[in-house]
DOFI-16164 format. One record per residue (C-alpha): chain; x, y, z. Coordinates in steps of 0.05 Angstrom, whole numbers. Layout:
<rs>
   unit       c1       c2       c3
      A        X        Y        Z
...
</rs>
This chain:
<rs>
   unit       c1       c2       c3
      A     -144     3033      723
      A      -74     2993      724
      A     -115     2924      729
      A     -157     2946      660
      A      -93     2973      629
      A      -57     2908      633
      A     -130     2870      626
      A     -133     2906      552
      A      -54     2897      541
      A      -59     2818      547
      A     -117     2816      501
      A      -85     2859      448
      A      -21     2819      451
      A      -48     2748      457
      A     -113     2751      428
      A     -182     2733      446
      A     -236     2768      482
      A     -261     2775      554
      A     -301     2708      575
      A     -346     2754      611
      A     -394     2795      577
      A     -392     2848      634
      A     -316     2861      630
      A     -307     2821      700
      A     -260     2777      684
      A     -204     2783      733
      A     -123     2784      723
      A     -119     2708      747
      A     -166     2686      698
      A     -127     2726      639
      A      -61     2689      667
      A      -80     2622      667
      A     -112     2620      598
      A      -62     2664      563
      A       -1     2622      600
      A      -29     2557      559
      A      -34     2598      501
      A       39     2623      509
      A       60     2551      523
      A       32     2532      462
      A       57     2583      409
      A      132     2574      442
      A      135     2497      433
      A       91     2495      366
      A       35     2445      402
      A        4     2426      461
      A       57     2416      518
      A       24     2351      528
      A       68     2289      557
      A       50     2215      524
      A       48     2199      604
      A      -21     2234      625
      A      -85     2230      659
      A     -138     2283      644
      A     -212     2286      676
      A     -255     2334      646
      A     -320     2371      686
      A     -345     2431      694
      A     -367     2456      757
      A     -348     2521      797
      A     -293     2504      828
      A     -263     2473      750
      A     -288     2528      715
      A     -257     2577      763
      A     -189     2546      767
      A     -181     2506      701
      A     -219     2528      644
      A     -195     2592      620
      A     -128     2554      610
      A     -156     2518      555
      A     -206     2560      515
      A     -215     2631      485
      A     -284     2634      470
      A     -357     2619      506
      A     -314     2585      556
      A     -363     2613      614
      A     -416     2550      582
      A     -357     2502      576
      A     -297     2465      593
      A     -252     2444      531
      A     -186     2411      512
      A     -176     2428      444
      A     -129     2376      428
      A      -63     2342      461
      A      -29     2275      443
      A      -39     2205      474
      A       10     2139      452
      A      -30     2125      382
      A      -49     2203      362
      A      -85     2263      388
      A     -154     2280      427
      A     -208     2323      433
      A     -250     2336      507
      A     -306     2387      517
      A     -357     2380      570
      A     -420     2425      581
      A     -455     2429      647
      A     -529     2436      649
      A     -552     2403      729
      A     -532     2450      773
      A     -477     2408      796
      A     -449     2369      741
      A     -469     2297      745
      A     -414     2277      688
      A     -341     2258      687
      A     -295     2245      642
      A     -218     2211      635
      A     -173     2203      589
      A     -112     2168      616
      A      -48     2156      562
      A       16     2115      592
      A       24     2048      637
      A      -34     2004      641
      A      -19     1968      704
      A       14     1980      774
      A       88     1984      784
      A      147     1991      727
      A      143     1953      652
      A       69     1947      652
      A       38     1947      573
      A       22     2019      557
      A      -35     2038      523
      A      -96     2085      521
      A     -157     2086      573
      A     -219     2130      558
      A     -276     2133      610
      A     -352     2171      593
      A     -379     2165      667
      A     -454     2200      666
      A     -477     2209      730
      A     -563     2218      754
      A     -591     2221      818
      A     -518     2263      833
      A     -456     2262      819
      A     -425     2224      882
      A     -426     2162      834
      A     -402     2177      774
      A     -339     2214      827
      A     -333     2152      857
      A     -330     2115      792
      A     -281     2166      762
      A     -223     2164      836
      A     -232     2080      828
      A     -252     2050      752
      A     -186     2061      732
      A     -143     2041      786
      A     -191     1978      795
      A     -176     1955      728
      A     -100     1971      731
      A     -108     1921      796
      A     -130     1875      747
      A      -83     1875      704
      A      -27     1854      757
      A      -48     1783      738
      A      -47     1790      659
      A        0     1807      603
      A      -60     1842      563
      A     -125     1867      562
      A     -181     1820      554
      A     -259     1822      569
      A     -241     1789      639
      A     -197     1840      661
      A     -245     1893      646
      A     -310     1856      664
      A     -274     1847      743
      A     -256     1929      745
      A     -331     1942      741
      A     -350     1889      796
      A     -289     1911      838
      A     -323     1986      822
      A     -396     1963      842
      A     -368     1921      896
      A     -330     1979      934
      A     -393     2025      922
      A     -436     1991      956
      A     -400     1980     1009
      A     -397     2052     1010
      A     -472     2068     1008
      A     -479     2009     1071
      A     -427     2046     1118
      A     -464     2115     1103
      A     -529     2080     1106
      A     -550     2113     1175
      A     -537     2185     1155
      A     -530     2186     1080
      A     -594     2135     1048
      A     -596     2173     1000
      A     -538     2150      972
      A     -576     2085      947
      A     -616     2127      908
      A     -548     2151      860
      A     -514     2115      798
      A     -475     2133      749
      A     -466     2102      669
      A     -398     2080      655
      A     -367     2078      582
      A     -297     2050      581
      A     -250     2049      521
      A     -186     2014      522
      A     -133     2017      469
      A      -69     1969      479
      A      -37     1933      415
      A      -70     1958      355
      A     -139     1925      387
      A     -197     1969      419
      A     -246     1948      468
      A     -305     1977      488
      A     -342     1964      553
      A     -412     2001      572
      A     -467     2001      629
      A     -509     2057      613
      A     -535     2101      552
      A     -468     2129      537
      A     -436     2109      476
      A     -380     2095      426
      A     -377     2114      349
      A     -321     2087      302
      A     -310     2127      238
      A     -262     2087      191
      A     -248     2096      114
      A     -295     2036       86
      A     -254     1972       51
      A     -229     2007      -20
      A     -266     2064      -14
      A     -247     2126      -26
      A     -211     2177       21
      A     -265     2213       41
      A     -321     2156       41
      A     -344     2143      113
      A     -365     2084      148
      A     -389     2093      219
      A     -396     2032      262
      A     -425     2036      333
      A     -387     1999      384
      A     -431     1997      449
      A     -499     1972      463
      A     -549     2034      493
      A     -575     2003      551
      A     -633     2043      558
      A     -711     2034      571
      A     -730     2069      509
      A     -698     2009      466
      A     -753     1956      454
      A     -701     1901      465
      A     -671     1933      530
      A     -750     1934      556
      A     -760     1857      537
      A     -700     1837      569
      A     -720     1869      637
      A     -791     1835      625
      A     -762     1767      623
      A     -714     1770      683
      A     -781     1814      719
      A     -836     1793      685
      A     -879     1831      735
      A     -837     1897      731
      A     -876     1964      716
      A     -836     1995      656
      A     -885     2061      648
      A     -878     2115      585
      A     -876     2182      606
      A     -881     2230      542
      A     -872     2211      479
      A     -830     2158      476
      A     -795     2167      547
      A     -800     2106      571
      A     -780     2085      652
      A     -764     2035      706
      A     -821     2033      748
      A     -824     2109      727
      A     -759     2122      758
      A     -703     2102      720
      A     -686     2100      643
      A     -614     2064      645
      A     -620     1984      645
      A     -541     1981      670
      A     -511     2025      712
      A     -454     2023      774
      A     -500     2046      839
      A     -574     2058      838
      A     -574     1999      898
      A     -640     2008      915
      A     -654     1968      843
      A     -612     1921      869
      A     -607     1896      940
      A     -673     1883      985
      A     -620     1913     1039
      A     -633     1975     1016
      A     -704     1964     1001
      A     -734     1996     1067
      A     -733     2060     1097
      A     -712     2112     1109
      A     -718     2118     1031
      A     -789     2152     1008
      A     -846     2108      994
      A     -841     2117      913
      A     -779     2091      911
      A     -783     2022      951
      A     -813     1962      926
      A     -877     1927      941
      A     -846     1859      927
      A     -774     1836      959
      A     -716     1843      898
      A     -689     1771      894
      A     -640     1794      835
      A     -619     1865      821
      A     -665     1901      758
      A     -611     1947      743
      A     -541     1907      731
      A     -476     1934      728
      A     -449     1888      685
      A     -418     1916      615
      A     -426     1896      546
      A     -361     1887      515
      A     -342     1887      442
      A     -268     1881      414
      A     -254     1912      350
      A     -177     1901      313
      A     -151     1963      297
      A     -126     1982      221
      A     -110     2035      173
      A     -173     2054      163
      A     -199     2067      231
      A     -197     2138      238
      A     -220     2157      308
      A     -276     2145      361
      A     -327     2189      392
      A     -341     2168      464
      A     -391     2210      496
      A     -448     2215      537
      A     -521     2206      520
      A     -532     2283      519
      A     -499     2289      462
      A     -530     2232      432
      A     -595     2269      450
      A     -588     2325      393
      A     -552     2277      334
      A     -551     2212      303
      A     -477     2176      288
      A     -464     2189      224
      A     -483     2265      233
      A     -432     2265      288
      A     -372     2228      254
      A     -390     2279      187
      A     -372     2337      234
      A     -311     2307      260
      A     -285     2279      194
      A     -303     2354      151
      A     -271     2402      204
      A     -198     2401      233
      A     -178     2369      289
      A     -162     2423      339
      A     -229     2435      384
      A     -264     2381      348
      A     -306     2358      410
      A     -325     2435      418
      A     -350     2436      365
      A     -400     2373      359
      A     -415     2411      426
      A     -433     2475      405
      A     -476     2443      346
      A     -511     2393      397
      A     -519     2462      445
      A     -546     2497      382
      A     -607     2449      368
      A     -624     2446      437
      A     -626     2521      434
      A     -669     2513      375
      A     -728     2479      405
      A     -734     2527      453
      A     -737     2588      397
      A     -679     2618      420
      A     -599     2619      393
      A     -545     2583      422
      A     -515     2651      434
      A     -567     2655      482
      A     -551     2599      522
      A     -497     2631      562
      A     -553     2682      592
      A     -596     2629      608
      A     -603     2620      693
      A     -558     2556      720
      A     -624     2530      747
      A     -660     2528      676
      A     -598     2501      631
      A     -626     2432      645
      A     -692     2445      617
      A     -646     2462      551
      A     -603     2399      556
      A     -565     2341      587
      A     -500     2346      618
      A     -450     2327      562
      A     -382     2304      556
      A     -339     2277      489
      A     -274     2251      483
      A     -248     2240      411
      A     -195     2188      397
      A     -155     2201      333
      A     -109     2145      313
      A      -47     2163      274
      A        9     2111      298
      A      -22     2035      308
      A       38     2012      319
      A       69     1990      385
      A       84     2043      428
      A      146     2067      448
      A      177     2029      512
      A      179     2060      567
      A      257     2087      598
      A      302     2044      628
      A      301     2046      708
      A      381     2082      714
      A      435     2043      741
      A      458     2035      813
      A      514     2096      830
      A      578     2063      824
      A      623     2056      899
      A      675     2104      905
      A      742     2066      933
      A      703     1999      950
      A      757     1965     1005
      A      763     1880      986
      A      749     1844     1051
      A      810     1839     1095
      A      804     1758     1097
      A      815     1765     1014
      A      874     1804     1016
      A      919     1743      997
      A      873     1713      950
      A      858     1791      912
      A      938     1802      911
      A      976     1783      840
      A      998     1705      835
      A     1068     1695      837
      A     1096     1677      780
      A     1121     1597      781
      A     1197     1589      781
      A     1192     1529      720
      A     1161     1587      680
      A     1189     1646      630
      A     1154     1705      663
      A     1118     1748      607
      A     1158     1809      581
      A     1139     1882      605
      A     1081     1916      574
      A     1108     1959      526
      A     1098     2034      514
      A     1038     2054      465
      A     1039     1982      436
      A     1014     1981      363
      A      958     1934      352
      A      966     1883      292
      A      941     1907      228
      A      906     1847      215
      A      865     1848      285
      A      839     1929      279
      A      769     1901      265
      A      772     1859      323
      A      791     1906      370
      A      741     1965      353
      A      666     1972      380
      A      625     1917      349
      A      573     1961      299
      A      497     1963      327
      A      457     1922      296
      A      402     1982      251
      A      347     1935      272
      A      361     1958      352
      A      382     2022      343
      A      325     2056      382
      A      339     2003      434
      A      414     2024      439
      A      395     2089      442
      A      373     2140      501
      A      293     2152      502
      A      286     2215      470
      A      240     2264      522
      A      170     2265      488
      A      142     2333      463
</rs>
């Protein structure tokens, strides 16, 4: 009776209603998510620091612990981040489950872009959708970013190398990982994961994807007007349904079976639909090309070069005025809506739960071609949500400050010694000259001498130059 009291009490005074339609919800639950909310009325925003790493999923463990911190409503469907600052502006992360353990991942990481102190500082966004698992796509998430921040130790900025050796140090390690489990684990062959990467250092963005994930820019078109829209797409799909995608497999594997299944579904060898991915090593190595692995998924003919590559496509794109934000998500999302559909959603609604909101439209058409509501889908049994939809995550990227960001704090001084004791072979040489007998000795230092009125100037503090004031001055703590 005391626990429903207090249960009703919270809600009254904080708002929002019981994630559970049963009345279930228990008093650790209520904490957590009306803690953030507290957090966030006292300070006026998110109590978000410029120096933070974020990964978004949602299974039962990070739904049970995590999400009703961060959401009021149909939070038991999924995970959200309505919005918190990064070095250039704000973002937006939701993520929906649908596999019955979620197969995505997600990162957003804001602060120092390589190891050790004084590294560039910048903005690293990472879309890793996971299939055949999600051991990948975790794998890819605990060493992308730390592999590329590796890379950096021998570079003063980002470029297409530095990103194009994080994803072979990535692929490297993994399989290395799949051959030590090989014994007891094959299976792990049979696991990949896509892997979007956006990196923002310097006013410049690149983009970097193996997979069907992808990247949307929405800017303000050259003299247009403020609510025009242009909406540029900044990653290639790599993905068997794309004509192109399909040729280029046929040249590289001219005898490769590339089979449609459905309408307009088409496969690798009737397996796979990615053309890039980290993992999925049995399309790659003839090591792994053997069993213990079941018969459909081993090939007649020995693999002489991997069919699936994890190499990314990279484009750069110089950031301006006009560039508003980016969508990163995965392919599930892309499912349900076209680009411009997406960006029109983004740009026409505010900012705070933005990626919850593309994801409760995308979750609504799904609903829809099943003849039900997206209200329904929260009823729906964990082991026929995938029949609805894809496992998706979104990350939004608003940019509001181009410029550089702000350096990071001085490392603090050494402590000064207390009483330091000169070296007992110095003594003579530390003690006052003697004044020479040929010489006046000075006169005494007067009492409160009086400096010359002509040499005031001279004497006081130097001004600071209004062009280094922030540099003179303490780093303010961020908000």
């Amino acid at each position: 009776m005391a626990c429903n009291f207090l249960n009703h009490w919270l809600l009254q005074c904080f708002g929002g209603q019981q994630d559970d339609p049963n009345g279930n919800e228990n008093m650790f639950d209520l904490f957590l998510r009306f803690r953030f909310r507290w957090l966030k009325l006292w300070f006026g925003e998110d109590p978000e620091s410029q120096e933070t790493s974020i990964q978004g999923y949602a299974g039962n463990m990070f739904s049970r612990f995590v999400r009703p911190a961060f959401n009021d409503v149909d939070s038991n469907y999924y995970w959200q981040r309505e919005l918190a600052r990064h070095l250039y502006g704000q973002y937006s992360m939701a993520v929906a489950q649908a596999n019955l353990q979620i197969e995505d991942r997600s990162q957003l990481v804001s602060g120092s872009l390589k190891e050790g102190v004084g590294g560039p500082r910048g903005v690293f966004v990472g879309i890793y959708d996971g299939h055949g698992g999600a051991t990948c796509s975790q794998f890819v998430l605990d060493n992308l970013f730390k592999n590329f921040k590796s890379a950096m130790q021998n570079h003063d900025a980002v470029n297409p190398a530095v990103i194009q050796e994080a994803y072979h140090r990535t692929e490297v390690a993994f399989v290395d990982h799949v051959r030590q489990k090989w014994v007891h684990k094959p299976q792990l062959a049979l696991v990949g994961s896509c892997c979007l990467v956006g990196v923002v250092l310097s006013n410049v963005l690149y983009v970097a994807n193996a997979g069907d994930s992808r990247a949307v820019l929405a800017r303000r078109p050259n003299g247009g007007a403020l609510n025009d829209l242009e909406v540029i797409q900044l990653s290639v799909d790599h993905n068997a349904n794309d004509p192109a995608r399909r040729n280029e497999l046929l040249v590289e594997h001219p005898s490769l079976a590339i089979t449609e299944i459905g309408e307009g579904k088409w496969y690798i060898r009737g397996l796979l639909q990615p053309t890039r991915a980290i993992g999925d090593e049995y399309m790659k190595h003839n090591e792994f090309n053997r069993a213990p692995l079941p018969a459909q998924y081993r090939h007649e003919e020995p693999i002489a070069q991997p069919i699936v590559k994890a190499e990314p496509t990279i484009e750069t794109h110089p950031l301006g005025p006009d560039d508003k934000f980016v969508i990163f998500a995965s392919d599930g999302l892309w499912d349900e809506m076209d680009n411009l559909e997406a960006a029109s959603l983004v740009r026409d609604n505010p900012r705070d739960g933005a990626a919850a909101r593309l994801l409760r439209v995308a979750l609504g058409k799904a609903a829809r071609r099943r003849n039900k509501e997206y209200k329904d889908l929260r009823y729906v049994k964990p082991s026929a949500k995938r029949g609805y939809h894809d496992d998706i995550s979104i990350v939004i990227v608003f940019f509001d400050n181009l410029g550089a960001p702000p350096p990071p704090p001085p490392p603090p001084p050494p402590p000064p010694q207390e009483n330091p004791q000169l070296p007992v072979d110095n003594l003579e040489a530390q003690a006052d000259a003697p004044i020479p007998v040929d010489k006046e000795a000075p006169p005494p230092p007067q009492e409160n001498p009086q400096l010359a009125v002509d040499n005031l100037e001279a004497q006081a503090d130097p001004p600071i130059p209004v062009d280094k004031l922030e540099a003179q001055a303490p780093t303010p703590p961020v908000e």
